[in-house]
mmCIF file of the N, C-alpha and C atoms, coordinates in Angstrom:
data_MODEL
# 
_entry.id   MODEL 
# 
loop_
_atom_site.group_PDB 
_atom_site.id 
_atom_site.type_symbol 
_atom_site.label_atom_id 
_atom_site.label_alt_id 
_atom_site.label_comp_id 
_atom_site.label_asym_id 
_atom_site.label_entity_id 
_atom_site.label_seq_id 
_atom_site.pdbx_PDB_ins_code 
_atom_site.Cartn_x 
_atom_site.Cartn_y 
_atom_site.Cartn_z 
_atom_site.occupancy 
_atom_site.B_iso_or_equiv 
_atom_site.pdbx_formal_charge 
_atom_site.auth_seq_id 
_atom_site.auth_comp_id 
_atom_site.auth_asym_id 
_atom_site.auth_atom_id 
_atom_site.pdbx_PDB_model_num 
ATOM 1   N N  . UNK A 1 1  ? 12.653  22.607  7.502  1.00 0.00 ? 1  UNK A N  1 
ATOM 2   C CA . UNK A 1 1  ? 11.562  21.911  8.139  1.00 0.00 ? 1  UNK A CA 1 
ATOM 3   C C  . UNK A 1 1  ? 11.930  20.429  8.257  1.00 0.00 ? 1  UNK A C  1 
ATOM 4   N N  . UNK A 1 2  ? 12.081  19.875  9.324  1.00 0.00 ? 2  UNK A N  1 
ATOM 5   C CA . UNK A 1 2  ? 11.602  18.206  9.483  1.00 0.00 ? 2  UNK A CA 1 
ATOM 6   C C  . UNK A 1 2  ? 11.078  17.650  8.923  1.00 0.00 ? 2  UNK A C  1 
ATOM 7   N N  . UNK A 1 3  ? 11.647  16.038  8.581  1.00 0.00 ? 3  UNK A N  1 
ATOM 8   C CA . UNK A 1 3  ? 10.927  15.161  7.861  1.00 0.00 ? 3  UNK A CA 1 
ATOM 9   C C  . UNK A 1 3  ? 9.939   14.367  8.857  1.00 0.00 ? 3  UNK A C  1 
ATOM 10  N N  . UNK A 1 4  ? 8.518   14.404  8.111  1.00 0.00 ? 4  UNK A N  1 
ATOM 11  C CA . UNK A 1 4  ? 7.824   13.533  9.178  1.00 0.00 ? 4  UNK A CA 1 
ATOM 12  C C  . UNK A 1 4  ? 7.965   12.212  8.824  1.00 0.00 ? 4  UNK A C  1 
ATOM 13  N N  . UNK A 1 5  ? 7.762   11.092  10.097 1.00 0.00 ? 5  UNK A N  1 
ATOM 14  C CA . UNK A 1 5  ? 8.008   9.816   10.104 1.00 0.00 ? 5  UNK A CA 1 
ATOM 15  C C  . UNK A 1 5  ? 6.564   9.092   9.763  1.00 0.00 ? 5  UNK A C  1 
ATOM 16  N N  . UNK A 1 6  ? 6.393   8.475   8.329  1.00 0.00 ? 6  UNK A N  1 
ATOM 17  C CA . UNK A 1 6  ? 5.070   8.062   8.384  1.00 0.00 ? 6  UNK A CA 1 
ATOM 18  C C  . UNK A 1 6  ? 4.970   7.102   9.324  1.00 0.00 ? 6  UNK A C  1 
ATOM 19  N N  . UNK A 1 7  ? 5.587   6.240   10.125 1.00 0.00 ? 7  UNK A N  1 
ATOM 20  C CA . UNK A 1 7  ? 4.638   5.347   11.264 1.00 0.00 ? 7  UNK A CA 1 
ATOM 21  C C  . UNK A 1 7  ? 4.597   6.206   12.382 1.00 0.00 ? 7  UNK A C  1 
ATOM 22  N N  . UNK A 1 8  ? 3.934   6.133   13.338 1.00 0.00 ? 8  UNK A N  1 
ATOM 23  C CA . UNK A 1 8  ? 3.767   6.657   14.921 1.00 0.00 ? 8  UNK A CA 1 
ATOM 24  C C  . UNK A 1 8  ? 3.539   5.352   16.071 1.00 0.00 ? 8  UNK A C  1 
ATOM 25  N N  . UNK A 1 9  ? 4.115   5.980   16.933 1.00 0.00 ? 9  UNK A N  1 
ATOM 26  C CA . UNK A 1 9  ? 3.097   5.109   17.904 1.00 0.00 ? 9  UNK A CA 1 
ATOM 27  C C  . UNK A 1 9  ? 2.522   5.808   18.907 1.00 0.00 ? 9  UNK A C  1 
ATOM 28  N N  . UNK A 1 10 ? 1.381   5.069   18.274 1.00 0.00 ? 10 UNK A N  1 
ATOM 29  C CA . UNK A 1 10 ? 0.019   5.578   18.888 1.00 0.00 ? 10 UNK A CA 1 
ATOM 30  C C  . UNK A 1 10 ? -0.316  5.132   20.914 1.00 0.00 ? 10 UNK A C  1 
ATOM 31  N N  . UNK A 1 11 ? -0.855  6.123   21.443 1.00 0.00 ? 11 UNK A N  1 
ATOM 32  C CA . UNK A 1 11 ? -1.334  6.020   22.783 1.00 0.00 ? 11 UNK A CA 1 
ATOM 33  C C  . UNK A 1 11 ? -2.385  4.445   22.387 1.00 0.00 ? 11 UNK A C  1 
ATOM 34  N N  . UNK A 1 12 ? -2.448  4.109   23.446 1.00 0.00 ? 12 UNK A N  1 
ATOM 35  C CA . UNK A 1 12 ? -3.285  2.884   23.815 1.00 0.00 ? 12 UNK A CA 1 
ATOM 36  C C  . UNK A 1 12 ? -4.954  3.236   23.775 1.00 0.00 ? 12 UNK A C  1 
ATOM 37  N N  . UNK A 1 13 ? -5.068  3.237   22.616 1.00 0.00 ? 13 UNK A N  1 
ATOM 38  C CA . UNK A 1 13 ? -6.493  3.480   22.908 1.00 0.00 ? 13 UNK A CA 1 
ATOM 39  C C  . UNK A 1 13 ? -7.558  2.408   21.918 1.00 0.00 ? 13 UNK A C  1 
ATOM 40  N N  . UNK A 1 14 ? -8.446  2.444   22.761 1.00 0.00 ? 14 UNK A N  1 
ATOM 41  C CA . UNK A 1 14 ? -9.604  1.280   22.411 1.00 0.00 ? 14 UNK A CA 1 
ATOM 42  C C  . UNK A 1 14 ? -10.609 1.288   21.742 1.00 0.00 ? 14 UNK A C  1 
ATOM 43  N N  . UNK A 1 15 ? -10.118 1.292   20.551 1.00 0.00 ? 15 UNK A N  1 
ATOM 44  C CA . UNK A 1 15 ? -11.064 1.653   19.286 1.00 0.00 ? 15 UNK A CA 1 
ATOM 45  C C  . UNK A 1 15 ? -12.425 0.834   19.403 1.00 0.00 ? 15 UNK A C  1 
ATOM 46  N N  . UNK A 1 16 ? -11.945 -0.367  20.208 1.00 0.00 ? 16 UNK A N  1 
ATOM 47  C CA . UNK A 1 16 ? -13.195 -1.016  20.325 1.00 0.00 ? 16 UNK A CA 1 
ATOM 48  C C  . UNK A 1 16 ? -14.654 -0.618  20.898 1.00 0.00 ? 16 UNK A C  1 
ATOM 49  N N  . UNK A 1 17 ? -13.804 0.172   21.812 1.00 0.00 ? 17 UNK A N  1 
ATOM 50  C CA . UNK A 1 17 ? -14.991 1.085   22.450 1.00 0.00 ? 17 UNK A CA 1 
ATOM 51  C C  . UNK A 1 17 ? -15.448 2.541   22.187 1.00 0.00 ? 17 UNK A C  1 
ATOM 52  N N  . UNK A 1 18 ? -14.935 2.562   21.373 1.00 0.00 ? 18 UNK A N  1 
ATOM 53  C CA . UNK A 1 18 ? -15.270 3.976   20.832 1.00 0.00 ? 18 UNK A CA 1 
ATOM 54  C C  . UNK A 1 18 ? -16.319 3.580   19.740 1.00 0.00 ? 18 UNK A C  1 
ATOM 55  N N  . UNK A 1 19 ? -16.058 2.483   19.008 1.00 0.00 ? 19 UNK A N  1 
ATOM 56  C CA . UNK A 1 19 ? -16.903 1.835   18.291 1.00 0.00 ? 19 UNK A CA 1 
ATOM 57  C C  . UNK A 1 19 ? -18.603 1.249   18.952 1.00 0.00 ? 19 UNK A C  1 
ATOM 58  N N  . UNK A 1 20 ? -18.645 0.734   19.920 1.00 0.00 ? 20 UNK A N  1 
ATOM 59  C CA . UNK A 1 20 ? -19.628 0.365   20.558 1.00 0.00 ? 20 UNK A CA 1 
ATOM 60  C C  . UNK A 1 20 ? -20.240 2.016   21.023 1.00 0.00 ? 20 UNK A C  1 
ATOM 61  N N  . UNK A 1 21 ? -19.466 2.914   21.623 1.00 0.00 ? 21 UNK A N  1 
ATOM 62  C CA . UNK A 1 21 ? -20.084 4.423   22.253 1.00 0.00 ? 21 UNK A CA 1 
ATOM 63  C C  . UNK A 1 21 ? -21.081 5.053   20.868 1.00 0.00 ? 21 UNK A C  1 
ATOM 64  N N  . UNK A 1 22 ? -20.754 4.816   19.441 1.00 0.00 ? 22 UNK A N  1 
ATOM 65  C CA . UNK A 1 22 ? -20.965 5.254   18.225 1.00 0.00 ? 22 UNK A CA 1 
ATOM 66  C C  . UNK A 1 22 ? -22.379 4.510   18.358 1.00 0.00 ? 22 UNK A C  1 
ATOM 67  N N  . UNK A 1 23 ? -22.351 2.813   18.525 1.00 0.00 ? 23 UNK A N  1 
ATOM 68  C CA . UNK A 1 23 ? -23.812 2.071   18.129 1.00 0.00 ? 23 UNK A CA 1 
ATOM 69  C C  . UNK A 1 23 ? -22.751 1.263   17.217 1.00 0.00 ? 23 UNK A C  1 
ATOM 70  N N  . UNK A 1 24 ? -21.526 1.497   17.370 1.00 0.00 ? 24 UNK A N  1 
ATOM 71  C CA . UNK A 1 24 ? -21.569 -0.296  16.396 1.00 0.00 ? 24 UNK A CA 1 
ATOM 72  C C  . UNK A 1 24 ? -21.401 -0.877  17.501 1.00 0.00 ? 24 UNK A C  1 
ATOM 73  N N  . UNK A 1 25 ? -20.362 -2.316  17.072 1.00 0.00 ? 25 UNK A N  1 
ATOM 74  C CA . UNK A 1 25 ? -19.692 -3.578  17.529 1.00 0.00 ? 25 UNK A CA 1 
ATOM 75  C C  . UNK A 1 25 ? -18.360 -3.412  17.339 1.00 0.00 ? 25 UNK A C  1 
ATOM 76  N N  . UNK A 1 26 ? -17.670 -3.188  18.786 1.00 0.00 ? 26 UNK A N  1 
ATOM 77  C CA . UNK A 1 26 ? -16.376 -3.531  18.974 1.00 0.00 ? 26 UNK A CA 1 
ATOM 78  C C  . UNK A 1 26 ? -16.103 -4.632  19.844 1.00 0.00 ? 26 UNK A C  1 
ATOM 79  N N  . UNK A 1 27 ? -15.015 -4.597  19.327 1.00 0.00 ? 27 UNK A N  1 
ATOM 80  C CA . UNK A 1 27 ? -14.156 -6.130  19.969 1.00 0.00 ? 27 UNK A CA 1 
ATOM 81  C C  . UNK A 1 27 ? -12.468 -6.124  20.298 1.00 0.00 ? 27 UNK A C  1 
ATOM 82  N N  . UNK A 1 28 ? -12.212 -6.365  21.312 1.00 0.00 ? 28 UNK A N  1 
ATOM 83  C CA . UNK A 1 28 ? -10.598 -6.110  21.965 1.00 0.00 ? 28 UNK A CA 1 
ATOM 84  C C  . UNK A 1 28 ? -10.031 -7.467  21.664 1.00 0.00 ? 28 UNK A C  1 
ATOM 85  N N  . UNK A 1 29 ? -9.125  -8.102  21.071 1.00 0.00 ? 29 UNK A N  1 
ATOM 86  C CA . UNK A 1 29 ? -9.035  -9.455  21.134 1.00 0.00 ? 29 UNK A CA 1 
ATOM 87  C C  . UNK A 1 29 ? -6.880  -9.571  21.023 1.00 0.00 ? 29 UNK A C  1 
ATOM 88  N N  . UNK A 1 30 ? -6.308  -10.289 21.757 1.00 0.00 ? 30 UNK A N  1 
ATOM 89  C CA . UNK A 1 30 ? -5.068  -10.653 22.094 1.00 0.00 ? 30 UNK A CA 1 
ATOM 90  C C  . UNK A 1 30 ? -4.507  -11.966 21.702 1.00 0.00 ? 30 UNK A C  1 
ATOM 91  N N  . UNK A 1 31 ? -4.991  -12.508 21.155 1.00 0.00 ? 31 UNK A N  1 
ATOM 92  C CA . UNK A 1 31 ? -4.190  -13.619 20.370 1.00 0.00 ? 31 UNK A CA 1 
ATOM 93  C C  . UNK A 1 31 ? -4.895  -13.945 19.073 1.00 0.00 ? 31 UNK A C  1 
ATOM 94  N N  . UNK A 1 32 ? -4.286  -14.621 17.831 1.00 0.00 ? 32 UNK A N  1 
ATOM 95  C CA . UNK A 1 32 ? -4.407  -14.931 17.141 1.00 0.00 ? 32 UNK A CA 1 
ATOM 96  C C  . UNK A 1 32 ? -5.509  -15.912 17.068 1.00 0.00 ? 32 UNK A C  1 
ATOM 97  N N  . UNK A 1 33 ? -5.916  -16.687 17.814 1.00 0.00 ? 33 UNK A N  1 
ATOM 98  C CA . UNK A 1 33 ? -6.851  -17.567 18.405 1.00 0.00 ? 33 UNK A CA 1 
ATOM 99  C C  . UNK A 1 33 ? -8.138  -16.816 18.429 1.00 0.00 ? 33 UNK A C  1 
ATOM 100 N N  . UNK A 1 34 ? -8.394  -15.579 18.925 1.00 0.00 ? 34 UNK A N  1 
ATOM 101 C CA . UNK A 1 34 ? -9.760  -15.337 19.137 1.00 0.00 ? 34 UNK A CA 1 
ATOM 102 C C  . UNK A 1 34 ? -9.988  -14.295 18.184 1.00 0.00 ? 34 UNK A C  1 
ATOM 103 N N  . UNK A 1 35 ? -9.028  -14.082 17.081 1.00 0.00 ? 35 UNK A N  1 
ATOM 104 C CA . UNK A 1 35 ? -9.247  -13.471 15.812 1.00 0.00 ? 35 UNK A CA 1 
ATOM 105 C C  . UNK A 1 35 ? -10.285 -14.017 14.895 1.00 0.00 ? 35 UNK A C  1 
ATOM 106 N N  . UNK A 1 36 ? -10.639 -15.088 14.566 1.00 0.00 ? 36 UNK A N  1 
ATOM 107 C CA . UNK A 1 36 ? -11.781 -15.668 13.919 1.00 0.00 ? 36 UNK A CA 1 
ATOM 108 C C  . UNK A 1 36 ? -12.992 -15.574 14.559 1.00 0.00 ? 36 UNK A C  1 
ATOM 109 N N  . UNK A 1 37 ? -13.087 -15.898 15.826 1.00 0.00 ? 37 UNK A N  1 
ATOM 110 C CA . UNK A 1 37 ? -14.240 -15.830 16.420 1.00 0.00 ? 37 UNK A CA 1 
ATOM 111 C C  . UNK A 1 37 ? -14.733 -14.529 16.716 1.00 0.00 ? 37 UNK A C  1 
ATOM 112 N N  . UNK A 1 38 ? -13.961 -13.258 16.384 1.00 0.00 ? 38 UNK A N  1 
ATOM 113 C CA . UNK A 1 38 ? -13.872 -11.868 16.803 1.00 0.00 ? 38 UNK A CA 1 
ATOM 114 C C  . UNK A 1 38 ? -14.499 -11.777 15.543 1.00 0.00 ? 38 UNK A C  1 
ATOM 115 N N  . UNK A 1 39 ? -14.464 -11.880 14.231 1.00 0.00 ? 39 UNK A N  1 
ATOM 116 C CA . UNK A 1 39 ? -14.364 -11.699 12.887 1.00 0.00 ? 39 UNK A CA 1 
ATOM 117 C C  . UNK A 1 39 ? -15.970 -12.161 12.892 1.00 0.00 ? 39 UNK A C  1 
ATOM 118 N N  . UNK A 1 40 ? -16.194 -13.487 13.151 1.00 0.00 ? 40 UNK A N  1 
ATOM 119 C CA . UNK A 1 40 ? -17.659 -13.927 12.570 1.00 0.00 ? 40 UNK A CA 1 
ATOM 120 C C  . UNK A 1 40 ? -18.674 -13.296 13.434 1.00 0.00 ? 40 UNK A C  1 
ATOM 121 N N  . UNK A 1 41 ? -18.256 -12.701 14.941 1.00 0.00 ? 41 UNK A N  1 
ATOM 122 C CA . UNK A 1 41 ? -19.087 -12.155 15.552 1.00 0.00 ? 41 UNK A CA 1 
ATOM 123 C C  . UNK A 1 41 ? -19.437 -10.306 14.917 1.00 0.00 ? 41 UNK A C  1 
ATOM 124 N N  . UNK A 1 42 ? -18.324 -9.944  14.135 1.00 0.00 ? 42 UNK A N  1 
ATOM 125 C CA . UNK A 1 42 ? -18.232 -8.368  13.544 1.00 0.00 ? 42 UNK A CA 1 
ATOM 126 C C  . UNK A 1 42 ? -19.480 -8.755  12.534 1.00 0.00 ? 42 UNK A C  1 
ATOM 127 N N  . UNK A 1 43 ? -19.078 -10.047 11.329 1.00 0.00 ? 43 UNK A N  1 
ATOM 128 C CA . UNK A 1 43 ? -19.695 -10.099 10.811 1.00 0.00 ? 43 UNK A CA 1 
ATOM 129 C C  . UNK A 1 43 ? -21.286 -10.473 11.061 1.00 0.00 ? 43 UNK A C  1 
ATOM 130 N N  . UNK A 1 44 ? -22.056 -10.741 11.725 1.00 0.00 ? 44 UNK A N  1 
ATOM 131 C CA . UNK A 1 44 ? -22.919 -11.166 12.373 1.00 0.00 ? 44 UNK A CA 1 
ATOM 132 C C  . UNK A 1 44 ? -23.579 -10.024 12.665 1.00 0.00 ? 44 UNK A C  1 
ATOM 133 N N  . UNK A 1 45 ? -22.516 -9.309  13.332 1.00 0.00 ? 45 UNK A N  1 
ATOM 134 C CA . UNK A 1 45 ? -23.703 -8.012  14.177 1.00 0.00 ? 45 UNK A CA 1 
ATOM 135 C C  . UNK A 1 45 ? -24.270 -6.731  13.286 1.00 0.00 ? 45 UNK A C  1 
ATOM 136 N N  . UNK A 1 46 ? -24.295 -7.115  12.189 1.00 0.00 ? 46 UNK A N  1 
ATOM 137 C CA . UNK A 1 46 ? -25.191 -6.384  11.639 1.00 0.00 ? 46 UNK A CA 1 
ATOM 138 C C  . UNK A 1 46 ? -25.279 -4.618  11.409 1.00 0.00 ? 46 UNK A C  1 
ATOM 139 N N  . UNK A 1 47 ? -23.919 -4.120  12.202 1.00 0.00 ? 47 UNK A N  1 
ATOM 140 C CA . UNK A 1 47 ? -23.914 -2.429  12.085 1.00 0.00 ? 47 UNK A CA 1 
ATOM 141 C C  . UNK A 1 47 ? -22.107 -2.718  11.955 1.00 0.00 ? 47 UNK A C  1 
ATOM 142 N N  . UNK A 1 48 ? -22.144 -1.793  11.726 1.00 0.00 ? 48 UNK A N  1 
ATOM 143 C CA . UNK A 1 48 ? -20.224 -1.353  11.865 1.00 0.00 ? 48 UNK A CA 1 
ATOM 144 C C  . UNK A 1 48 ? -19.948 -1.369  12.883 1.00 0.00 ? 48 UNK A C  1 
ATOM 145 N N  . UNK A 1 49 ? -18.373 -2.381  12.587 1.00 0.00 ? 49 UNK A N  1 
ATOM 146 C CA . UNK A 1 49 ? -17.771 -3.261  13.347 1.00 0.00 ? 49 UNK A CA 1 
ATOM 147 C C  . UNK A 1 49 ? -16.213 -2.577  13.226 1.00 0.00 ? 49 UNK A C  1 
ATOM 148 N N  . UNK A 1 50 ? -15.363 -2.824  14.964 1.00 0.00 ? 50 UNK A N  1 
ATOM 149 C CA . UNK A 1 50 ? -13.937 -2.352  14.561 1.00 0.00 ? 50 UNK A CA 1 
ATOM 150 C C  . UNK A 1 50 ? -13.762 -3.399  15.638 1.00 0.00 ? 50 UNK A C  1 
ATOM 151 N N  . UNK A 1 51 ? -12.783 -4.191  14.823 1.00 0.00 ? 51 UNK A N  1 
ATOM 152 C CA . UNK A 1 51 ? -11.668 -5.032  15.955 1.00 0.00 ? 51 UNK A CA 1 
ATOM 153 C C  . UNK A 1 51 ? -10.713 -4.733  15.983 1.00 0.00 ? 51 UNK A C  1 
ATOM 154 N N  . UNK A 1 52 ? -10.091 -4.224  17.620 1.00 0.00 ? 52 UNK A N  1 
ATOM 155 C CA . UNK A 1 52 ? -9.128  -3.850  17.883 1.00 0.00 ? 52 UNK A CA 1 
ATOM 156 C C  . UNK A 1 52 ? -8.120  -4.787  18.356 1.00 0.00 ? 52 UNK A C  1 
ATOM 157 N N  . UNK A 1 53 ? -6.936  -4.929  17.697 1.00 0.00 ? 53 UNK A N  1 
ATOM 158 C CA . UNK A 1 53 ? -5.998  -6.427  17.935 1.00 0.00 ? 53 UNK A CA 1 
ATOM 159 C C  . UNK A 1 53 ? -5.220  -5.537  17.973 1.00 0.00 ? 53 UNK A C  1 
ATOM 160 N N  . UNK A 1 54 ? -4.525  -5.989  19.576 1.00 0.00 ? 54 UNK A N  1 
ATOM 161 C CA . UNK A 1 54 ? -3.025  -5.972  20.239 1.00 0.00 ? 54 UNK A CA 1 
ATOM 162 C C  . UNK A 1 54 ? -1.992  -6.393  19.117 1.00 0.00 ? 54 UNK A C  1 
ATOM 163 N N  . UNK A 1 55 ? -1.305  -5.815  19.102 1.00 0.00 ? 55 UNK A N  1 
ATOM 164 C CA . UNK A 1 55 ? 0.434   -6.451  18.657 1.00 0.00 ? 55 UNK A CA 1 
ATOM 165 C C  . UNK A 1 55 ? 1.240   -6.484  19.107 1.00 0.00 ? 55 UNK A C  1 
ATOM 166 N N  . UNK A 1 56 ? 2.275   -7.344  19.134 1.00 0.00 ? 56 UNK A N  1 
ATOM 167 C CA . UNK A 1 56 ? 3.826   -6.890  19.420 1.00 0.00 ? 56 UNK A CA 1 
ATOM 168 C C  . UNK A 1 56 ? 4.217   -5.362  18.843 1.00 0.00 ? 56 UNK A C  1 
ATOM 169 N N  . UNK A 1 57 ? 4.927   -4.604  20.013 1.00 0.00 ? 57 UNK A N  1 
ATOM 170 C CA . UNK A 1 57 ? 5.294   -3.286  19.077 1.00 0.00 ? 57 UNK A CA 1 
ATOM 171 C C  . UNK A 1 57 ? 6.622   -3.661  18.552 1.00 0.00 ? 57 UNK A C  1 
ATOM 172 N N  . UNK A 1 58 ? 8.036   -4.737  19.336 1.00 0.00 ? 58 UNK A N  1 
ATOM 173 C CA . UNK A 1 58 ? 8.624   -5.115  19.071 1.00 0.00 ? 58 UNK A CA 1 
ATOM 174 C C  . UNK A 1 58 ? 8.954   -5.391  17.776 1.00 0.00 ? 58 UNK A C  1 
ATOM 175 N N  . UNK A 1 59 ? 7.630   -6.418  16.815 1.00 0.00 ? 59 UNK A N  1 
ATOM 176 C CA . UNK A 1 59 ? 7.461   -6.835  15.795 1.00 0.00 ? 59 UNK A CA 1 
ATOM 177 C C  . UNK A 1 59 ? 7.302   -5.435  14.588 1.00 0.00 ? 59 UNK A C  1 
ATOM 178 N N  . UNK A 1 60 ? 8.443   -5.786  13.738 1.00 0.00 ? 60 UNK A N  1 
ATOM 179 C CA . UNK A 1 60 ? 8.256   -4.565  12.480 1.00 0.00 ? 60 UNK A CA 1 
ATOM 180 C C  . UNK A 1 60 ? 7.699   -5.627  11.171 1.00 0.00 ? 60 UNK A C  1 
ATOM 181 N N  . UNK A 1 61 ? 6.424   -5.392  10.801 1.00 0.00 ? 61 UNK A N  1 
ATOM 182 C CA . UNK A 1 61 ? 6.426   -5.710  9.627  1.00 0.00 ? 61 UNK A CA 1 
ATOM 183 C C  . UNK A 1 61 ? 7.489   -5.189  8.375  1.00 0.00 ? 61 UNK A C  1 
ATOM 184 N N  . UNK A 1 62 ? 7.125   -6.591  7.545  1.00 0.00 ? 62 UNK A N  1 
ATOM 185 C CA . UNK A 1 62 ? 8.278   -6.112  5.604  1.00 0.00 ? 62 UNK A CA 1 
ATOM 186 C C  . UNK A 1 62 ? 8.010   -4.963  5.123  1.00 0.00 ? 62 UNK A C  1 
ATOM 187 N N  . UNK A 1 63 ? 6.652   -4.140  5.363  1.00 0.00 ? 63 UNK A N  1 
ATOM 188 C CA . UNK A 1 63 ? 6.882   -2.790  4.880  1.00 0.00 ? 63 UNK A CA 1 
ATOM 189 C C  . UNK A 1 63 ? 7.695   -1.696  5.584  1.00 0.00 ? 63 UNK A C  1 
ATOM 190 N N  . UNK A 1 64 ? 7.721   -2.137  7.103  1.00 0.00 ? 64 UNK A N  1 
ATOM 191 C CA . UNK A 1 64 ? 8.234   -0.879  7.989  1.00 0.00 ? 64 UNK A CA 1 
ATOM 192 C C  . UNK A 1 64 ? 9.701   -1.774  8.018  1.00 0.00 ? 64 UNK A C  1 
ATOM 193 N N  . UNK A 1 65 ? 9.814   -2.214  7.919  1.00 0.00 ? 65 UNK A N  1 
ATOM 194 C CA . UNK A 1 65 ? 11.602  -2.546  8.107  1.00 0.00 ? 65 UNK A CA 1 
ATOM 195 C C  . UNK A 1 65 ? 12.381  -2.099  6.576  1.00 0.00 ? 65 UNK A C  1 
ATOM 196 N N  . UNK A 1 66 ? 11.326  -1.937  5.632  1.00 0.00 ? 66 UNK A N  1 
ATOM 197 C CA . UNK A 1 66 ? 11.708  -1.491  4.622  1.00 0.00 ? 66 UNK A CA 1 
ATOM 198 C C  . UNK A 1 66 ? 12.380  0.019   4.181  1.00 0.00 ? 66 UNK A C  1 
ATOM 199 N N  . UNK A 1 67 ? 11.380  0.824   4.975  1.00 0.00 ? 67 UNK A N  1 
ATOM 200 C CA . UNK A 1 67 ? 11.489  2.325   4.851  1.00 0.00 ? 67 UNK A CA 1 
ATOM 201 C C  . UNK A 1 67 ? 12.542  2.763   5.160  1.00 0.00 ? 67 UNK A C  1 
ATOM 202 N N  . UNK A 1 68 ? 13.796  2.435   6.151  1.00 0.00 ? 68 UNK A N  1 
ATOM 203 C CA . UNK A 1 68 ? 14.770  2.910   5.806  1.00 0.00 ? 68 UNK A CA 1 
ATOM 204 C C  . UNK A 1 68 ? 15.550  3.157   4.266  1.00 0.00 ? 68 UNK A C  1 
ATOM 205 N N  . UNK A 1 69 ? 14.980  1.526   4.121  1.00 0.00 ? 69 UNK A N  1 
ATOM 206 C CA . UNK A 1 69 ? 16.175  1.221   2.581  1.00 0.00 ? 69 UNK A CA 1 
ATOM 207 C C  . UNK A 1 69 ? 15.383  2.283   1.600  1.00 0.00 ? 69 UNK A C  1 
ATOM 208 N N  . UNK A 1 70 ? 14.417  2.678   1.253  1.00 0.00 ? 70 UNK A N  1 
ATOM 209 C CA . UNK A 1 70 ? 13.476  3.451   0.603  1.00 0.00 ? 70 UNK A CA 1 
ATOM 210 C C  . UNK A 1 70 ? 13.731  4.947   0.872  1.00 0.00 ? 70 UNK A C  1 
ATOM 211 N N  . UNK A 1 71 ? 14.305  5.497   2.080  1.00 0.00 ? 71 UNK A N  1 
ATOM 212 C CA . UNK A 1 71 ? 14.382  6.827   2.326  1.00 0.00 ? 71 UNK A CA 1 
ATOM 213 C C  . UNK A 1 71 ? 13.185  7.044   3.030  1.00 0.00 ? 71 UNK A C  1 
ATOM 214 N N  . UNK A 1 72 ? 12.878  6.808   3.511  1.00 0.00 ? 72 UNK A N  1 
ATOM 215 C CA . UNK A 1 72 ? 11.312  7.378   4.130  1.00 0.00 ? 72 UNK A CA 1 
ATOM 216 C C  . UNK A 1 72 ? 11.266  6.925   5.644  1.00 0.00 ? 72 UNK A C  1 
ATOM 217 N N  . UNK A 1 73 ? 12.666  6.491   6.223  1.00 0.00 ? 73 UNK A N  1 
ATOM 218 C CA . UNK A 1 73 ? 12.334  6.830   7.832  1.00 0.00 ? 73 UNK A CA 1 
ATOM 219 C C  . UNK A 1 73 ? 14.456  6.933   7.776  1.00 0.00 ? 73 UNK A C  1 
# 
């Protein structure tokens, strides 16, 4: 049997709005800049909140650049 790869990449999808379809507060936000103002508005609105932030896929975080050296990709 195959080893599975714990990261994926995931289809493009907009948690933000799946969040609002539910009755919370979602929010789509693309730079680092409108991350705070995304944040005090989650906090504010009073029901469950998902902010959905773009990344570089390019960009590997220290844990995922790690998993080779670890055995686990």
């Amino acid at each position: 049997m195959g080893r599975r790869a714990p990261a994926s990449e995931l289809a493009p999808i907009r948690y933000d709005r799946l969040a609002e379809a539910l009755g919370g507060h979602g929010e789509h936000v693309e730079s680092l800049e409108a991350l705070r103002p995304a944040l005090d508005r989650a906090f504010a609105a009073g029901v469950c909140s998902v902010i959905d932030v773009t990344t570089d896929p390019a960009v590997l975080s220290e844990l995922l650049r790690m998993l080779p050296q670890l055995g686990l990709m």
